[in-house]
C-alpha positions as CSV (number, residue, x, y, z in Angstrom):
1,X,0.0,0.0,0.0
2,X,1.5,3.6,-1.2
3,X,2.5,5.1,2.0
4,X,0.9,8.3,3.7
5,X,2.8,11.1,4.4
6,X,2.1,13.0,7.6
7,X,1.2,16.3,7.2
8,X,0.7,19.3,9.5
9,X,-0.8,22.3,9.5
10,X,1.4,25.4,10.7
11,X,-2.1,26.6,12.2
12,X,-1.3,29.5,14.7
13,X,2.6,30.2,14.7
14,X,4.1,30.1,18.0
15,X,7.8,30.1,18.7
16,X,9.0,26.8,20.7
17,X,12.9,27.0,20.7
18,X,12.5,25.5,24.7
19,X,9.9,22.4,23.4
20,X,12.4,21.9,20.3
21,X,15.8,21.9,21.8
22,X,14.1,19.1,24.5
23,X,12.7,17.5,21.8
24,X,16.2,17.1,19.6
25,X,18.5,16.6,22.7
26,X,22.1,18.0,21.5
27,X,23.4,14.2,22.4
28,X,26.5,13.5,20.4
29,X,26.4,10.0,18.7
30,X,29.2,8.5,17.0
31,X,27.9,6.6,13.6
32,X,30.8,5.0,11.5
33,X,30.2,5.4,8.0
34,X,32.2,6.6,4.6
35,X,30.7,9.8,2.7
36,X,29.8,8.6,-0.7
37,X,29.3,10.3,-4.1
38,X,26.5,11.8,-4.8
39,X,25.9,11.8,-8.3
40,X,22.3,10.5,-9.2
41,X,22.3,8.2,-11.9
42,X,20.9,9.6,-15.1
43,X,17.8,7.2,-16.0
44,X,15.6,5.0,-13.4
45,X,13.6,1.8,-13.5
46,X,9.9,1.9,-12.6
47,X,8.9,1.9,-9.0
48,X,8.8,-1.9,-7.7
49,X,8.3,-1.6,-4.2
50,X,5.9,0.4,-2.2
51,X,7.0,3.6,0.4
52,X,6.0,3.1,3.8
53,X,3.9,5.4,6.0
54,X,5.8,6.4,9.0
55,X,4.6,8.2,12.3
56,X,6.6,10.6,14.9
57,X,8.5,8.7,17.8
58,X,9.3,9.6,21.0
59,X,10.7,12.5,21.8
60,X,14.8,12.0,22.9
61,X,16.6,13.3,26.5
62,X,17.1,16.6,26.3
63,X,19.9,19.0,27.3
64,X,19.3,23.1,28.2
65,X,17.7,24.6,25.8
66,X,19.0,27.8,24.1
67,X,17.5,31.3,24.5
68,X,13.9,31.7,22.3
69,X,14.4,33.4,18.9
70,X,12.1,34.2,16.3
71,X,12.0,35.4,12.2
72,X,11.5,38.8,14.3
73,X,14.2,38.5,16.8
74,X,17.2,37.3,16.4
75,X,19.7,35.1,18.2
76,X,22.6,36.5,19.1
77,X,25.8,35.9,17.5
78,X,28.3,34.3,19.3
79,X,30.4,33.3,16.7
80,X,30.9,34.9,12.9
81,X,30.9,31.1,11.4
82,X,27.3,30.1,12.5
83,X,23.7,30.4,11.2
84,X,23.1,33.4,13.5
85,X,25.7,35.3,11.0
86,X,23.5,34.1,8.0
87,X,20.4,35.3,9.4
88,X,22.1,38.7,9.3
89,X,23.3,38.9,5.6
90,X,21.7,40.2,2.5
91,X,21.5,38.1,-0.7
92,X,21.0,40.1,-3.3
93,X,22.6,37.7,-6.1
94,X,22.3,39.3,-9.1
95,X,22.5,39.0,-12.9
96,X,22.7,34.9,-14.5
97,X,25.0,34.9,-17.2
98,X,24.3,32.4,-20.0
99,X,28.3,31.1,-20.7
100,X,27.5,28.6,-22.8
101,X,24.2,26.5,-24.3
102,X,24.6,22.6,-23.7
103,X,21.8,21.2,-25.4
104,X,18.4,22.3,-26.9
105,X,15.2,19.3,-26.4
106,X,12.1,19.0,-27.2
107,X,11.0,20.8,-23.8
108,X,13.8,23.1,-22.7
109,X,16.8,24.8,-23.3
110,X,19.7,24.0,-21.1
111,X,22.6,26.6,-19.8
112,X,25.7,26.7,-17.9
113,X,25.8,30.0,-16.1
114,X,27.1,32.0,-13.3
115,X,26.0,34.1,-11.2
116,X,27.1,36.4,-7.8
117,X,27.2,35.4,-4.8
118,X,28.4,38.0,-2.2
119,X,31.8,38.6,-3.6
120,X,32.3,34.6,-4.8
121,X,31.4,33.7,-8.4
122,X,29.4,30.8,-8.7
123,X,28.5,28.5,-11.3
124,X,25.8,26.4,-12.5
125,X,23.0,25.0,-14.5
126,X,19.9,27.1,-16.2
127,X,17.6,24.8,-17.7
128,X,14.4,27.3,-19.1
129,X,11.0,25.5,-20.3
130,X,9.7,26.5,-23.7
131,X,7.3,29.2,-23.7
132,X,6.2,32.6,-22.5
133,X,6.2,32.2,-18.7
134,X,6.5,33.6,-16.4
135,X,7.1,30.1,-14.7
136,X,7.8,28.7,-11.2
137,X,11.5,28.1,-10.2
138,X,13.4,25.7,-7.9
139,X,16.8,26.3,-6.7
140,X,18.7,22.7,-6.8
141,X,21.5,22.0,-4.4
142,X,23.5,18.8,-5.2
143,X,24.9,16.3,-2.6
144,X,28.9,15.2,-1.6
145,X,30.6,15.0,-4.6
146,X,34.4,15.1,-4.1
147,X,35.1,19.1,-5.4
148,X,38.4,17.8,-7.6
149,X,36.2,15.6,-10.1
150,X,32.9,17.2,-10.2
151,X,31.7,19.1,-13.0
152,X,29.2,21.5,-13.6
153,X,25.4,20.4,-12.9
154,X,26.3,16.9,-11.5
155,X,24.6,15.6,-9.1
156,X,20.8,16.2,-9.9
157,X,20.9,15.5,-13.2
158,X,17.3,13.5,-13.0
159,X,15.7,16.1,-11.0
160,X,16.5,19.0,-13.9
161,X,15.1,17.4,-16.7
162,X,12.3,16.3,-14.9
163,X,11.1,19.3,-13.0
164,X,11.9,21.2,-16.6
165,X,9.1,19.2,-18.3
166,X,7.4,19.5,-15.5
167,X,7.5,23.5,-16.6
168,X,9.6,24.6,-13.7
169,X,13.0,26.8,-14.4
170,X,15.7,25.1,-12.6
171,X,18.9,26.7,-11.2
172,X,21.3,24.1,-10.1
173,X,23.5,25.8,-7.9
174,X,27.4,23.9,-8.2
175,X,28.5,25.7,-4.6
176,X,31.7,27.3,-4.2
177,X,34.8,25.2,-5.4
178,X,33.0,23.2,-7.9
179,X,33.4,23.1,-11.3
180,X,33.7,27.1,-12.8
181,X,33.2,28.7,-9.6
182,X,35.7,30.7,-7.2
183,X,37.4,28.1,-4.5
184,X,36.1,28.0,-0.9
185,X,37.6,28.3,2.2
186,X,38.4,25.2,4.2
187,X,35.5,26.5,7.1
188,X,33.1,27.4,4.7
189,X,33.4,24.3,2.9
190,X,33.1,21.8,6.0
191,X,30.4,23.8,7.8
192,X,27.9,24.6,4.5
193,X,28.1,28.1,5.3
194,X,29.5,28.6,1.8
195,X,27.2,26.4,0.3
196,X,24.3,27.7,2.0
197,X,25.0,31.3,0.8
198,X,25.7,30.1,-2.9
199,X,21.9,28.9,-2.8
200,X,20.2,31.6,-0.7
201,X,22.2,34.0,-3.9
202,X,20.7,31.5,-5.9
203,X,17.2,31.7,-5.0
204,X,17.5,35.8,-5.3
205,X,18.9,35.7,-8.7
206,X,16.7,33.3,-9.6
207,X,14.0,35.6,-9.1
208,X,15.4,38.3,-11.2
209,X,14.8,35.9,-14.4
210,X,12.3,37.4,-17.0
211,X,10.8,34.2,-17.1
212,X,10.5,33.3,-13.6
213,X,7.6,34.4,-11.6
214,X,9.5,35.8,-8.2
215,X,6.4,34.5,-6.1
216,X,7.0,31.2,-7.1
217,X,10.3,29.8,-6.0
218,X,11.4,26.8,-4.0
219,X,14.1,24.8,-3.2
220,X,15.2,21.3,-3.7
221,X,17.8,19.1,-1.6
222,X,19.5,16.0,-1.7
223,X,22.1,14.3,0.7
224,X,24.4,17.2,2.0
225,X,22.1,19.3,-0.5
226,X,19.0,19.1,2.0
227,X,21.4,20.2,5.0
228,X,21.9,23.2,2.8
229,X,18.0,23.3,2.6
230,X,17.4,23.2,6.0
231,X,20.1,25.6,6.3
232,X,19.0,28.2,4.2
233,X,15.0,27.7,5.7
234,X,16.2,28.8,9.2
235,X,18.7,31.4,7.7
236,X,16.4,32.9,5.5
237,X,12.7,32.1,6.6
238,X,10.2,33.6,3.5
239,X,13.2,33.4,0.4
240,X,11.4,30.3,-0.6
241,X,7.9,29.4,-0.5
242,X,8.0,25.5,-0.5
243,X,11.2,22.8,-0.1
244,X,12.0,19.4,-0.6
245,X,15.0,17.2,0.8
246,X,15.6,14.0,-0.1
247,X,17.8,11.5,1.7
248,X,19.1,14.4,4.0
249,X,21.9,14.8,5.9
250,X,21.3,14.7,10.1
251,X,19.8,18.1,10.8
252,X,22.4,18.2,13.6
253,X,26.0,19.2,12.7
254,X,27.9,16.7,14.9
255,X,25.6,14.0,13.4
256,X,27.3,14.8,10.1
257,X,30.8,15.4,11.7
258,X,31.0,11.5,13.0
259,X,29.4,10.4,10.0
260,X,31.5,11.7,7.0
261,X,34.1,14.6,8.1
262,X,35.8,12.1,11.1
263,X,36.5,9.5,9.3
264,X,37.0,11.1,5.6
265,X,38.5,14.2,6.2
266,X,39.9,13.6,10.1
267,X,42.3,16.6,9.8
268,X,39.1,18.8,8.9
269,X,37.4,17.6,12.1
270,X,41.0,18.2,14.0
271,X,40.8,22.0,11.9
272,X,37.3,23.3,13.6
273,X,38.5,21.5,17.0
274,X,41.4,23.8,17.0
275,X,39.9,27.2,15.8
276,X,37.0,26.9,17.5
277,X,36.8,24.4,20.4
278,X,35.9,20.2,20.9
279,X,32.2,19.8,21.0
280,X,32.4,19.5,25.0
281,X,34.2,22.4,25.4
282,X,32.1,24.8,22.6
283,X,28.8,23.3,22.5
284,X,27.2,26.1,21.2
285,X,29.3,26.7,18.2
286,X,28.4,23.3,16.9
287,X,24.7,24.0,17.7
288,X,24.8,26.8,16.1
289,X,25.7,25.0,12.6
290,X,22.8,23.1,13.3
291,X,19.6,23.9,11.6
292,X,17.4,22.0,14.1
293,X,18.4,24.7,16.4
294,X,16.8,26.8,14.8
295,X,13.6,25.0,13.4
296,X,11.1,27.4,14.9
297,X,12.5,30.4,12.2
298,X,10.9,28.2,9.2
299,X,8.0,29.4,7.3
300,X,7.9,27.2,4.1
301,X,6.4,24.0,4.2
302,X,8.8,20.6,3.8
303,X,8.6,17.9,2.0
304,X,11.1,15.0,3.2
305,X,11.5,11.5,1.1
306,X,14.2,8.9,2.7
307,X,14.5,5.5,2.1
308,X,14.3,2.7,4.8
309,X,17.6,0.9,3.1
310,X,19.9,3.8,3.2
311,X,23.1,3.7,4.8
312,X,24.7,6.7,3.6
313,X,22.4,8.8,5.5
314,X,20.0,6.6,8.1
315,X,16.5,7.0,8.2
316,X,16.2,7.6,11.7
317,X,17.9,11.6,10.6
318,X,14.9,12.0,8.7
319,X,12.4,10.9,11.3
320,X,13.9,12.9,13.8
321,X,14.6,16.0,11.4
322,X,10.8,15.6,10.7
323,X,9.6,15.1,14.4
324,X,11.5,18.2,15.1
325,X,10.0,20.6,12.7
326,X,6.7,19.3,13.5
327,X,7.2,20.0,17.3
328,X,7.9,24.1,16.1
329,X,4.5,24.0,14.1
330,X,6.0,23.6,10.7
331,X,4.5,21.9,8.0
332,X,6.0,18.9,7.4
333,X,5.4,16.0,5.6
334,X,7.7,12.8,5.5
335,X,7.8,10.1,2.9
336,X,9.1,6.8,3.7
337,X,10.0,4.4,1.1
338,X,10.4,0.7,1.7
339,X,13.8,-0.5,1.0
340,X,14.8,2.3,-0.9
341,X,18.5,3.2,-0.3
342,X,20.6,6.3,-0.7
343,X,20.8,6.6,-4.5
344,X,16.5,6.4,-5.1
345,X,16.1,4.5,-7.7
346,X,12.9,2.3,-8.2
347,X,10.9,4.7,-6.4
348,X,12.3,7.7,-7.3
349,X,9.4,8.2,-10.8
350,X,6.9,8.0,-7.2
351,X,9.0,10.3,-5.5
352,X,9.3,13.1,-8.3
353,X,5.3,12.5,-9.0
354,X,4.7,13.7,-5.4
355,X,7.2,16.7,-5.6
356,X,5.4,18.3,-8.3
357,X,2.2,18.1,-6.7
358,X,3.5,19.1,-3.6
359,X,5.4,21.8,-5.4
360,X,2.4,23.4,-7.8
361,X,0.3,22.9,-4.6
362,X,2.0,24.7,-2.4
363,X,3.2,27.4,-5.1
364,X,0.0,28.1,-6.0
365,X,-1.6,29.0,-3.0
């Protein structure tokens, strides 16, 4: 039986940073695990096995809970690298530059591009449906794909074409250090601060597009994409009026740190120890890289599919990451799919069927 998602009306709006911070419980678990690549495979079989409904569990122990903060009023900023900073910061972005066409179908045109970001240059993909417009638009942010071989517009490469047809204009954002795009700092990089800016810059130059009506813009996130998501939800509540992750990242930073940057990229991990403290003895830097921290800023209603059978990123991130919104009266809805694992690839014609609804639902109202 197709699976139900469970969704939840935001209702009346009240802040609930105390009720969210005991719900998460900023408990550091160590998961071994290697960070695989994230490039989506270009074609898909049919869906073969149905997605599972799921439900919230219990919430976890809970540690203090961090002062309230609202869209309205802002945390404090304890430290420059942390999502406080980001709420602070304009993104303008500015002009898209067509560099070069790659292709022409039967349904859109496809562009590499670039486009500002602050004072970094950033690449990426334009793909533009055929017709008048003005059309909606999704922001794409890709997932771990080692900087040194990744090439522009990897990553999402079923999601563009599909949400194209679909009559969506899609910017897929590369980040900072990939492909044509100015390097990134070794902090940037390994927090997503960077790569967080590149697609809030995104979404705003998005909307200066002719053919894009500004009203209609979302966001779309896979892997470490959707931690950028998240990210850019609490950074920037209202930029976007709808998001999707898929197969997300933990929605807590030291989650992420065990998972991939420990045993990947160990001197990384031993970098941010150094300049900024061990998680015991600078907890609230590493909570405040943490978009669950911050759950009760989000505005935009989520959309989160993960498979039962992933090991890259494990379901129970998704569950909790979903459980947590819910608890600051955001509108979430989680999709479970049985034995699906990291790469989506029987059920992932299902899963794009119920993005685009969810999408021209949600854009449209």
């Amino acid at each position: 039986m197709a699976g139900m998602g469970v969704p939840v009306g935001s209702g009346g709006r009240v802040t609930r940073r105390t009720a969210l911070l005991g719900a998460a419980g900023l408990t550091l678990t160590a998961c071994a695990g290697s960070e695989q690549p994230d490039a989506s495979p270009t074609g898909s079989s049919s869906a073969t096995a149905s997605p599972s409904a799921t439900t919230s569990p219990s919430p976890s122990a809970s540690t203090s809970p961090s002062p309230s903060a609202t869209a309205d009023a802002l945390p404090p900023v304890e430290r420059r690298v942390s999502l406080p900073q980001l709420m602070r910061e304009d993104f303008d972005g500015g002009p898209v530059t067509r560099v070069r066409r790659q292709s022409v179908t039967d349904a859109y045109e496809r562009w590499e591009v670039t486009y500002p970001a602050g004072g970094t240059t950033v690449s990426g993909i334009l793909l533009r449906p055929r017709g008048r417009g003005p059309f909606p638009a999704v922001v794409l942010c890709h997932g771990y794909i080692e900087p040194s071989v990744y090439v522009t517009g990897q990553g999402l490469a079923r999601e563009q074409d599909y949400l194209a047809r679909a009559g969506f204009v899609v910017l897929h954002t590369d980040y900072r250090g990939h492909a044509a795009s100015d390097p990134a700092g070794d902090v940037e990089r390994e927090s997503r601060l960077g790569y967080t800016r590149d697609a809030l810059h995104a979404v705003a130059s998005l909307k200066q597009l002719p053919a894009v009506d500004p009203e209609r813009v979302a966001m779309l996130g896979r892997s470490m994409g959707g931690g950028v998501t998240l990210n850019a939800l609490v950074a920037q509540p209202g930029a976007v009026r709808a998001a999707v992750v898929y197969a997300s990242v933990s929605s807590l930073f030291t989650e992420n740190l065990d998972q991939f940057t420990i045993p990947n990229r160990p001197e990384s991990a031993q970098e941010l120890a150094r300049r900024f403290g061990t998680r015991r003895g600078a907890p609230d830097f590493y909570a405040g890289l943490s978009s669950r921290t911050y759950f009760d800023r989000v505005t935009e209603p989520v959309l989160i599919h993960h498979g039962t059978a992933d090991d890259t990123c494990p379901p129970p991130w998704s569950r909790r990451t979903h459980r947590l919104l819910r608890a600051a009266d955001v509108d979430s809805t989680l999709r479970l799919y049985e034995g699906e694992q990291h790469a989506f690839i029987p059920q992932w014609p299902l899963s794009m069927e119920r993005t685009v609804r969810f999408l021209r639902r949600r854009l449209d109202a």
